[in-house]
N, C-alpha and C positions, 0 to 999 in steps of 0.2 A: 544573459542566459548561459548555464554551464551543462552540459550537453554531456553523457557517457560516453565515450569511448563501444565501437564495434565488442571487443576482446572483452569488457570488463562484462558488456548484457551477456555476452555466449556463458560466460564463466560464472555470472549470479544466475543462469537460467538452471545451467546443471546443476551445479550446488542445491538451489532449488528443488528442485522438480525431485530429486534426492534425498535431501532431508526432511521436508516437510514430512509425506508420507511416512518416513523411516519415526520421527519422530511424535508423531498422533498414535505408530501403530508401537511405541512403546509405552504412550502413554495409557493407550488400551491394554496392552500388557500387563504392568503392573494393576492398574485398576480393576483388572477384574476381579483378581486374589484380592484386594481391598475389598469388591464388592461381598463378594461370598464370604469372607472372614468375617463382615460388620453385619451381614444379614444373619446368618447364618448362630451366632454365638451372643449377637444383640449383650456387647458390652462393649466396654472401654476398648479403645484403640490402644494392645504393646507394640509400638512402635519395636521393639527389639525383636520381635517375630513377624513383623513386615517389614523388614530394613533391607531387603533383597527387592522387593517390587517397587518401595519407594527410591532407590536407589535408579533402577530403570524410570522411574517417570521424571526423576529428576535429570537422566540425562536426555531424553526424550524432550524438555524443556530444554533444555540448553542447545540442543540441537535446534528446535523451533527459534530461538532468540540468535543460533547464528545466520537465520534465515532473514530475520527482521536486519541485524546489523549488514547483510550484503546492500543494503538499499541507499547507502552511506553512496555506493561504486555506482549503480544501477538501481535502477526499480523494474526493471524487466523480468528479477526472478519471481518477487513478489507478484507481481503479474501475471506469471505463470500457476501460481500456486493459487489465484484466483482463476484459471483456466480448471485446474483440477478438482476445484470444490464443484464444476459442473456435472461430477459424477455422483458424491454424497447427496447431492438435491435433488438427485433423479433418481438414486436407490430409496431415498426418502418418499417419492412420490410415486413410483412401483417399487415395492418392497419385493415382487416377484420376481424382477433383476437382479436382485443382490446372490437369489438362490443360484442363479445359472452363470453368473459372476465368479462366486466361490468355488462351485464346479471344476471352471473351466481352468480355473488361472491357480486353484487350490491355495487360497489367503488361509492364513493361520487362523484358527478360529478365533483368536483374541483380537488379531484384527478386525472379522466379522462380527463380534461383541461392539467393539469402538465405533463399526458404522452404526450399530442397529442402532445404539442408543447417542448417537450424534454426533459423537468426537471431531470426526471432520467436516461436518456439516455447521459444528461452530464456528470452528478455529479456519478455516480456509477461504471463505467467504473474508473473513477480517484481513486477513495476510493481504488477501489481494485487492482489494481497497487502499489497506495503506501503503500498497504500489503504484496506484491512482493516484493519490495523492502529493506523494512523493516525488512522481513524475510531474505536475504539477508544479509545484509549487519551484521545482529547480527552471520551470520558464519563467515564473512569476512569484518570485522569491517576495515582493513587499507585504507586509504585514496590512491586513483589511480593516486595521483600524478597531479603536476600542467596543464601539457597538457592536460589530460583528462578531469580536472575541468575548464577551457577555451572554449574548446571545447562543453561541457554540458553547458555549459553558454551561450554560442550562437544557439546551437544547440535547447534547450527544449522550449524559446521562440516564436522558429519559428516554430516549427512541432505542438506548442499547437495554435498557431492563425489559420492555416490553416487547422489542425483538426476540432476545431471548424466553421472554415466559412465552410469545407466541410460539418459535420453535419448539420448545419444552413442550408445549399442546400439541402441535403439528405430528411431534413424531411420536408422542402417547397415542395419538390418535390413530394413527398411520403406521407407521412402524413396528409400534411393539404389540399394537394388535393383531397386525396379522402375522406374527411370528409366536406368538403366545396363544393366539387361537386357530392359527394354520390356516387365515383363511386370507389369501391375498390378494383378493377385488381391490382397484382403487378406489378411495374414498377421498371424493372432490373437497369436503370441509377440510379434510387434513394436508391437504393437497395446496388450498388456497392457505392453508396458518404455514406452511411450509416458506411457500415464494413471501408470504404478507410479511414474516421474521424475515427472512433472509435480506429483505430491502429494506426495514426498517436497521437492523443492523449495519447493513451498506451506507445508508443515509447517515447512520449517528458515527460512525468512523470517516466518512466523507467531513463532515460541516469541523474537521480536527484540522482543516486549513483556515478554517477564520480563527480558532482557538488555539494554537498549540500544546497548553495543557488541561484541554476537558478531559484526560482518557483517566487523570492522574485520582480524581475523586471514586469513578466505576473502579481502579484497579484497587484502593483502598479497599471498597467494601469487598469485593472478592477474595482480598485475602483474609480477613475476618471473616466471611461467613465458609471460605475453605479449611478454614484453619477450626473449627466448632466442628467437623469431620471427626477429631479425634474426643468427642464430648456426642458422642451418638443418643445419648439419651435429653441431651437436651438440644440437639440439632432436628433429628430425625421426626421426633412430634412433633414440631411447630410444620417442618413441610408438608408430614401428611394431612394439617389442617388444609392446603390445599386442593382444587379440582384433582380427581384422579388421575388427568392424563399427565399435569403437571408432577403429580405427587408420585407418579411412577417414574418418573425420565429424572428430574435434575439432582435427587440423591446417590441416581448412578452416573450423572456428570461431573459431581464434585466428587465422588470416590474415585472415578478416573484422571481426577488432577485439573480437568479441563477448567475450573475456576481459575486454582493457580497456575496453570501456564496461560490463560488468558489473562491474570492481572499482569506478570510479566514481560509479554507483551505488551501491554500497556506501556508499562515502562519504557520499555527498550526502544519501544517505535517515538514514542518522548523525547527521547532522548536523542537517534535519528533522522529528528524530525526538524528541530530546534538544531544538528549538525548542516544537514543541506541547507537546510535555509541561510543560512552563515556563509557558507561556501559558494552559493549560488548568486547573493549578494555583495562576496565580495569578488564575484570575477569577471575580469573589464569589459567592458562593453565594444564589441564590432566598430570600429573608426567607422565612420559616416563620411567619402568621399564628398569635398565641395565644388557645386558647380563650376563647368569649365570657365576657367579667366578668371577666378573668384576666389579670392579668401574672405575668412569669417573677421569682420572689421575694418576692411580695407575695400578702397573702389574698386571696380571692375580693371581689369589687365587684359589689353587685348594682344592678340597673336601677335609677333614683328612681322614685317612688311617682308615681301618674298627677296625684296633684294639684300636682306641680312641675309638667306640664305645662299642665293646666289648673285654672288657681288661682281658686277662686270659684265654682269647680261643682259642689261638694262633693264629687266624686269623690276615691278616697285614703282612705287609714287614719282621718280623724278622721269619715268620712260615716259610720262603719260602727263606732266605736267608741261604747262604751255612755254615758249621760250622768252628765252628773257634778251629784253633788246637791248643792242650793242649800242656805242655811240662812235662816231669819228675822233680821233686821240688828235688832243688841243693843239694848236702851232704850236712846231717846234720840238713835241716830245714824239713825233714820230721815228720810223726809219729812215725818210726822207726830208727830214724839217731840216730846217738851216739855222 
């Protein structure tokens, strides 16, 4: 087992707890100028007059992926940043929170854009699982064997697409309704598609310890279907053949990037992933002291006798042992023989 170091969790917690937010709330940044430029003009994506907002989401990704590589040191930031996603799950679930949130602390509205419509409510729940995991797997680095890793391989695919489409319902439901119609009662159904994604995502990023590279097929298609973003006209009609709650939420998730910085993620935690486990198995194992008197291979050794410690005080086997009888010395070799 190879264990972090005190200094290196304090130092991936701040890191953490720092970039994460910093970089969700740029990735809502630029995406909202994506959103309204592709709603708005309903044409082709110039990239040459978004090159400002995509330029923030990309460093807003690269910020999130040096969150993912701290977990090489520690998995205690990751951790933390799974601590944090317990706020987007609860503005998720009273959307009337989020108004006296805003309020109080006065978030930029592009940030308040990124909660309503899930940015951290995707991306933070994953980060911190694969700090779960991570910590994991560096006590019990051995690989679970090929069935297991089969099984994780078809298994994390499908519980993270239907995670996500339930989230996508969750907060069409919840979310952007009661912010689009001003009316912000909780509603239990959006309420239960909330927690129902959030653990099924937890579960399909969890079972990435019997698999190492399930995450590598979900990031492919992510980047494919983030990348048809800049083909709005043959992107955007196939989504809205979806349920409406769906069809309102995940065309502003991929114009806020959150596809592609989740497929890189993927990656990165891959790659992370497949580093500790290496490092955790090759580092030696705690000496196992052997029973007293005993070596591995050899008889039993028992203590010396107290008069090897002290010699001349009779102490020891011969104080105690019976005497040994003298005899009369033969005619003639005495002092007195003739």
């Amino acid at each position: 087992m190879r264990r972090s170091s005190t200094l290196a969790r304090i130092i991936t917690v701040i890191i953490a707890i720092v970039l994460a937010p910093v970089g969700a709330g740029l990735l809502a940044g630029g995406g909202r100028v994506w959103m309204y430029t592709v709603f708005q003009y309903a044409r082709e994506v110039d990239l040459a007059e978004l090159a400002g907002p995509a330029a923030l989401q990309a460093l807003g990704i690269l910020l999130l992926v040096a969150v993912v590589v701290t977990g090489i040191w520690s998995s205690a930031g990751l951790i933390a940043v799974g601590v944090l996603a317990l706020a987007p799950v609860f503005f998720a679930m009273f959307p009337a929170a989020l108004i006296a949130t805003q309020r109080a602390v006065r978030l930029p509205l592009e940030w308040t854009d990124g909660i309503i419509y899930g940015v951290p409510l995707v991306l933070f729940p994953v980060l911190g699982t694969m700090g779960v995991v991570l910590a994991l797997v560096r006590r019990r680095p051995e690989p679970k064997g090929p069935a297991l890793g089969l099984v994780g391989g078809i298994l994390s695919p499908v519980l993270l697409a239907f995670g996500v489409g339930l989230l996508a319902w969750g907060i069409g439901t919840g979310m952007l309704y009661a912010y689009q119609r001003f009316e912000m009662t909780v509603q239990p159904i959006a309420v239960a598609a909330v927690l129902g994604g959030t653990i099924l995502v937890v579960i399909g990023i969890a079972v990435t310890r019997w698999s190492p590279f399930a995450l590598l097929l979900p990031a492919l298609v992510l980047l494919v279907v983030n990348a048809l973003v800049l083909l709005p006209d043959v992107l955007f009609p196939a989504l809205f053949q979806l349920p409406r709650e769906i069809s309102s939420t995940l065309p502003a998730l991929l114009l806020f990037g959150t596809g592609t910085a989740t497929a890189v993620l993927y990656l990165s935690y891959t790659f992370v992933l497949r580093r500790v486990r290496a490092r955790a198995q090759q580092a030696p194992a705690a000496p196992v002291a052997p029973p007293f008197g005993q070596l591995q291979g050899q008889h039993p050794i028992y203590p010396p006798s107290p008069a090897q410690y002290f010699p001349g005080t009779g102490m020891g086997p011969a104080s105690h042992s019976p005497a040994i009888p003298t005899y009369p010395p033969a005619p003639g070799t005495g002092p007195t023989g003739s």
